[in-house]
NUNUBA-37352 format. One record per atom (N, C-alpha, C): atom name; chain; x, y, z. Coordinates in steps of 0.05 Angstrom, whole numbers, plus 5000, padded with zeros to 4 digits. Layout:
REM residues N
R atom kette east north   up
R   CA     A    X     Y    Z
...
END
This chain:
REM residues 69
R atom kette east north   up
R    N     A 5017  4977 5000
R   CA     A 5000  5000 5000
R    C     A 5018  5024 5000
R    N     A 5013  5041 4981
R   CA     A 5023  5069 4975
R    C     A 5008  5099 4980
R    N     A 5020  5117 4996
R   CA     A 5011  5139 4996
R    C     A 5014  5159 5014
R    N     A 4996  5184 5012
R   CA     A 5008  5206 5026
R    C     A 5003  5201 5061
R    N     A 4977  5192 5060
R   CA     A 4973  5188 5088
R    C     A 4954  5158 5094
R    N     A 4971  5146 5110
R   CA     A 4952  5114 5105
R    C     A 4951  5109 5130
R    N     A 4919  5099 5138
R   CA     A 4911  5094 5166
R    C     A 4887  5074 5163
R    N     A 4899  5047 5184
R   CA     A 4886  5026 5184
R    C     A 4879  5029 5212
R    N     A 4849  5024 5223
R   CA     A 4850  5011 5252
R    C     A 4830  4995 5249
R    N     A 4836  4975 5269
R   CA     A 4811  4951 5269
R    C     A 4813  4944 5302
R    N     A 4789  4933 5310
R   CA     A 4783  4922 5332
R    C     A 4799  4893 5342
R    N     A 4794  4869 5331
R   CA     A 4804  4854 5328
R    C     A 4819  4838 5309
R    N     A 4824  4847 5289
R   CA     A 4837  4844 5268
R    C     A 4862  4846 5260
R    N     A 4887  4829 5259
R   CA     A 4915  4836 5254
R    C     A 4922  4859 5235
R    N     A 4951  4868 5230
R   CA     A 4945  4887 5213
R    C     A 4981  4881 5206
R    N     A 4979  4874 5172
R   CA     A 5001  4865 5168
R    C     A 5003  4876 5141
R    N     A 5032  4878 5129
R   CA     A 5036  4896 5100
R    C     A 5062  4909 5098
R    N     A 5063  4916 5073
R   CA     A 5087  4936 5067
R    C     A 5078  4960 5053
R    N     A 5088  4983 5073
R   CA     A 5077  5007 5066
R    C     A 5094  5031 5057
R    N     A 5091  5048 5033
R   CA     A 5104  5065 5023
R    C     A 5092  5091 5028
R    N     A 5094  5109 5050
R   CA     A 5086  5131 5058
R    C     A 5104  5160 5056
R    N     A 5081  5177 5047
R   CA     A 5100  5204 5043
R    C     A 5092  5224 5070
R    N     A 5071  5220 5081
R   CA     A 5065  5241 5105
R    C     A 5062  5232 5135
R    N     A 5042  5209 5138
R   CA     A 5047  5189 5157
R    C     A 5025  5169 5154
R    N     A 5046  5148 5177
R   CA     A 5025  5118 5171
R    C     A 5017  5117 5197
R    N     A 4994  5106 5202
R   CA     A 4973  5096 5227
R    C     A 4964  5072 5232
R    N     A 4972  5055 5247
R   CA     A 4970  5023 5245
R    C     A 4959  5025 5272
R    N     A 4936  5018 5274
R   CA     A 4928  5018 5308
R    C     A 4903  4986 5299
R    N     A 4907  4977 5326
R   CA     A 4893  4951 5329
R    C     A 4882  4943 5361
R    N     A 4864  4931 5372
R   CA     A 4862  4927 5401
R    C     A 4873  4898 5412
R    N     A 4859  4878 5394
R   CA     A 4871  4848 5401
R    C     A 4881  4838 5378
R    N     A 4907  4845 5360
R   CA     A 4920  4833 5352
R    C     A 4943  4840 5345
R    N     A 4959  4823 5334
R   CA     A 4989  4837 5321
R    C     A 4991  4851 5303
R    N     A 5009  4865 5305
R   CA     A 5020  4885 5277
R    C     A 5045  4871 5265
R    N     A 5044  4878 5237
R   CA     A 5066  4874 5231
R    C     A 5075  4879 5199
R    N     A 5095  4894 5199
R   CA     A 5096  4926 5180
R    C     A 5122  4924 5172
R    N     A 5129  4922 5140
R   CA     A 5150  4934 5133
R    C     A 5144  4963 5122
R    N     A 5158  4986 5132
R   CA     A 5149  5010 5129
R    C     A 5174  5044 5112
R    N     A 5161  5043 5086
R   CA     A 5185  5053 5070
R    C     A 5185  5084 5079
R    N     A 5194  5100 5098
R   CA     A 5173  5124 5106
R    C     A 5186  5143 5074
R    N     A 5182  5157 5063
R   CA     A 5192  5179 5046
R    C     A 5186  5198 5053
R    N     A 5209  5222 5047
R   CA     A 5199  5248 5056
R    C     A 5222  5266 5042
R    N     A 5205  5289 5015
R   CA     A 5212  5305 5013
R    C     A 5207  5327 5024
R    N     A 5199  5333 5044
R   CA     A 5205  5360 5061
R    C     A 5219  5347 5084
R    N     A 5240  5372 5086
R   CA     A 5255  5365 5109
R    C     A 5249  5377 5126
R    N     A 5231  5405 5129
R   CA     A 5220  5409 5147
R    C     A 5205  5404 5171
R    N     A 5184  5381 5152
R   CA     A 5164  5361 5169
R    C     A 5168  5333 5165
R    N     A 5177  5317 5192
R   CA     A 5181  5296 5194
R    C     A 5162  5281 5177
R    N     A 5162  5253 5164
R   CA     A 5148  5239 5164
R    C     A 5145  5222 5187
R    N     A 5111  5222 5194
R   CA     A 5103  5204 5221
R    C     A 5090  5170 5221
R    N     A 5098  5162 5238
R   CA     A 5095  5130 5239
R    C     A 5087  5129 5270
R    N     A 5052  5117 5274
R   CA     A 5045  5100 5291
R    C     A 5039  5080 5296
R    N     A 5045  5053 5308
R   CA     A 5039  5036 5318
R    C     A 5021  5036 5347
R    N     A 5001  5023 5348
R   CA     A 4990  5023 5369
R    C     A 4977  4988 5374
R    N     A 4978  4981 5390
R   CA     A 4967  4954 5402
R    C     A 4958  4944 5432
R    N     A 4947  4937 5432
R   CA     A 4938  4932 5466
R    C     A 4940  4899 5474
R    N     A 4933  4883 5458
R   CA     A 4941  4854 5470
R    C     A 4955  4830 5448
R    N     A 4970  4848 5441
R   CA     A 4990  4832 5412
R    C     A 5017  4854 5407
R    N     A 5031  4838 5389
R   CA     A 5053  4845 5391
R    C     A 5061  4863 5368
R    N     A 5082  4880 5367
R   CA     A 5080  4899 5343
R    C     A 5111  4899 5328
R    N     A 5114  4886 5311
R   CA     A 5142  4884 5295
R    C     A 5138  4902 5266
R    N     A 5158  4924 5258
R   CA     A 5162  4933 5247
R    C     A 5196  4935 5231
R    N     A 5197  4933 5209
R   CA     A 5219  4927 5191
R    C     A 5220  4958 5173
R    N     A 5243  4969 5178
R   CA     A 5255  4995 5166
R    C     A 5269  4989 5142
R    N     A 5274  4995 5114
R   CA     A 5296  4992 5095
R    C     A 5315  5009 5108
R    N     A 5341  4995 5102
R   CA     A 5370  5010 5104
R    C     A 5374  5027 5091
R    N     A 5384  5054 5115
R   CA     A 5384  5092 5096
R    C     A 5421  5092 5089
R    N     A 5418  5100 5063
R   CA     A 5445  5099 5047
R    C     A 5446  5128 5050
R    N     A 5475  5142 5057
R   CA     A 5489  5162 5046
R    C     A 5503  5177 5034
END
């Protein structure tokens, strides 16, 4: 899933994917796992790009690509 602002929440429902975001991503869930490879992009350097995870009775793994200089 691609885009400027991407926001999933579910009640009981896992929440799993690879996501290409330019402004911020929102992964919130109550009873289950997360689990996210997450490409954040950002051409303004001004404003961060934002990443939430949220979970209450599961576990939350997230995978970053490696930043080259």
């Amino acid at each position: 899933m691609s885009g400027n602002i991407v926001t999933f929440h579910t009640s009981n429902g896992p929440i799993s994917g690879e996501f290409k975001v330019l402004t911020s991503l929102d992964l919130v869930t109550s009873n289950s796992p997360i689990t996210a490879r997450a490409d954040l992009v950002n051409g303004n350097e001004e404003i961060p790009t934002e990443l939430t995870m949220r979970t209450q009775n599961g576990c939350a793994l997230l995978q970053l690509p490696a930043v080259h200089s």
